[in-house]
Structure formats: C-alpha cells, structure tokens
C-alpha positions in Angstrom: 146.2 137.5 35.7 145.0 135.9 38.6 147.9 134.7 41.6 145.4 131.8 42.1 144.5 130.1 45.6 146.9 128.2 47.9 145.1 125.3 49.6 146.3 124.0 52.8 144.6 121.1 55.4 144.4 118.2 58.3 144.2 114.7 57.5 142.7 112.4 59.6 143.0 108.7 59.0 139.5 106.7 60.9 139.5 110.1 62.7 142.8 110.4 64.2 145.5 113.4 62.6 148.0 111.4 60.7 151.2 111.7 58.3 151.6 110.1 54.8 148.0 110.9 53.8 148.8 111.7 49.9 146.1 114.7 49.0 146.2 115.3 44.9 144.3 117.8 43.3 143.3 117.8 39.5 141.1 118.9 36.6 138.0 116.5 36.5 137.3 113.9 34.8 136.2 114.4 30.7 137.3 117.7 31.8 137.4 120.4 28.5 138.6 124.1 29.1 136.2 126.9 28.3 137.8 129.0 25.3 138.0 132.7 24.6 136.6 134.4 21.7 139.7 133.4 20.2 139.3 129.6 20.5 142.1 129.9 23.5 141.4 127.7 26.5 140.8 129.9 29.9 142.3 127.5 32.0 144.7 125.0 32.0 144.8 122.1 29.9 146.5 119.9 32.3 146.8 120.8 36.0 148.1 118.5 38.9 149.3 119.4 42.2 150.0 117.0 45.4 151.4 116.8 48.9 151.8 114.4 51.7 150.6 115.3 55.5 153.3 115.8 57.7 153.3 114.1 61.3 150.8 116.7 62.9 148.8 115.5 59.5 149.2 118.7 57.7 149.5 119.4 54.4 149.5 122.3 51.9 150.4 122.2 48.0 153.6 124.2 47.1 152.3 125.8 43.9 148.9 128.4 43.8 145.5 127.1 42.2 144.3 128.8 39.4 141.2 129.9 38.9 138.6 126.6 37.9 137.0 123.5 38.3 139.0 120.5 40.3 138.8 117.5 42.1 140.6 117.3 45.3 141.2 113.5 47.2 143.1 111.6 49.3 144.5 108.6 50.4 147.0 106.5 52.9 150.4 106.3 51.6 151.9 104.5 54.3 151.1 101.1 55.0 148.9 100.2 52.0 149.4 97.1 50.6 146.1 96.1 48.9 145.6 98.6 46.1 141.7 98.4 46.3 141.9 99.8 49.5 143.2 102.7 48.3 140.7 103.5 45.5 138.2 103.0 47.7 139.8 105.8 49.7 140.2 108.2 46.8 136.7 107.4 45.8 135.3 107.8 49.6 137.4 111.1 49.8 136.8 113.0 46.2 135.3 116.2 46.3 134.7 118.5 43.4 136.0 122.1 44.1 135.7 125.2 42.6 138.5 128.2 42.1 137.1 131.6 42.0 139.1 134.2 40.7 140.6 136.3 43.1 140.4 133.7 45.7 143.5 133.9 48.4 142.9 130.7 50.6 141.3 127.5 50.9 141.3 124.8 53.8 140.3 121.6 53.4 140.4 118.8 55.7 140.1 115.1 54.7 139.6 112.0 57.2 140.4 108.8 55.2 138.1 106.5 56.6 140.7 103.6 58.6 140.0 99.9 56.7 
C-alpha cells in the first residue's frame, strides 16, 4: 500500500506571494478508475483535497496523494466578488498531474494571474 505524495507550494497572485489563494486538487474530469482483475477500482472513486496560502503565500494539503491521475488549480479567495473572475482563474491555473507510486514530495507553485 502506497503512503502517497504530500504536495506543498507558493502562490503568487499577478506575481506577487499572497494569502487566501484556494489551491484544490481532484480526480479529472469524466474521470473512471482502472480496475483489477477483479473488477475493483485501483484508485479512488472520489478524491478531493484543498488548502488556502498562508500570508507568506504558502500552502500544503493536510492529507497524502495517492497514487493517480489529478487536476490541481487555484484561485483568489479573498476579495472576489465577480464569480467569472474566478473561473477564469481556475481555468488559467489547471494543470493535470500525475501520482507515481512511491512518490514522497511534490511542489507546485501557482501565480493567479491579478484581474
């Protein structure tokens, strides 16, 4: 069983390190698990993990990855008030990302671009 990956990062927002940047990880869209010999999925059905950048605009999630394929974005939190804004954010930002098994750590850095 693997211990999975913990992922950890800086948010920039228009290039400046910045708090209350939500960062959410999860499976990807029309997303279905490989299965065993069995007919048992390898990987999660459902995974979802996020965290919010600190004032330094660090972040890290609080539970490990497992093993798989994700998407990974991010967006303002603070100071939003037009919620187009911030899908264009999460679209701007996506990334897909894969898990390998047996790995420890990932960093990844996001700069939201400022609007």
């Amino acid at each position: 069983l693997s211990r999975g990956c913990t992922i950890s990062g800086l948010c920039s927002y228009g290039g400046t390190p910045s708090g209350q940047i939500k960062v959410t990880l999860t499976l990807p869209d029309g997303y279905k698990p490989e299965t065993d010999k069995n007919g048992q999925p390898q990987q999660p059905r459902f995974f979802s993990v996020t965290a919010i950048s600190d004032g330094d605009g660090r972040y890290h999630f609080l539970k490990r990855v497992p093993p798989g394929q994700y998407k990974i974005y991010a967006f303002r939190e603070a100071g939003q008030e037009e919620v187009f804004s911030r899908f264009k954010q999460l679209k701007d930002t996506q990334v897909a990302l894969t898990i390998n098994p047996g790995q420890d750590q990932l960093e990844i850095n996001f700069n939201v671009p400022a609007q």
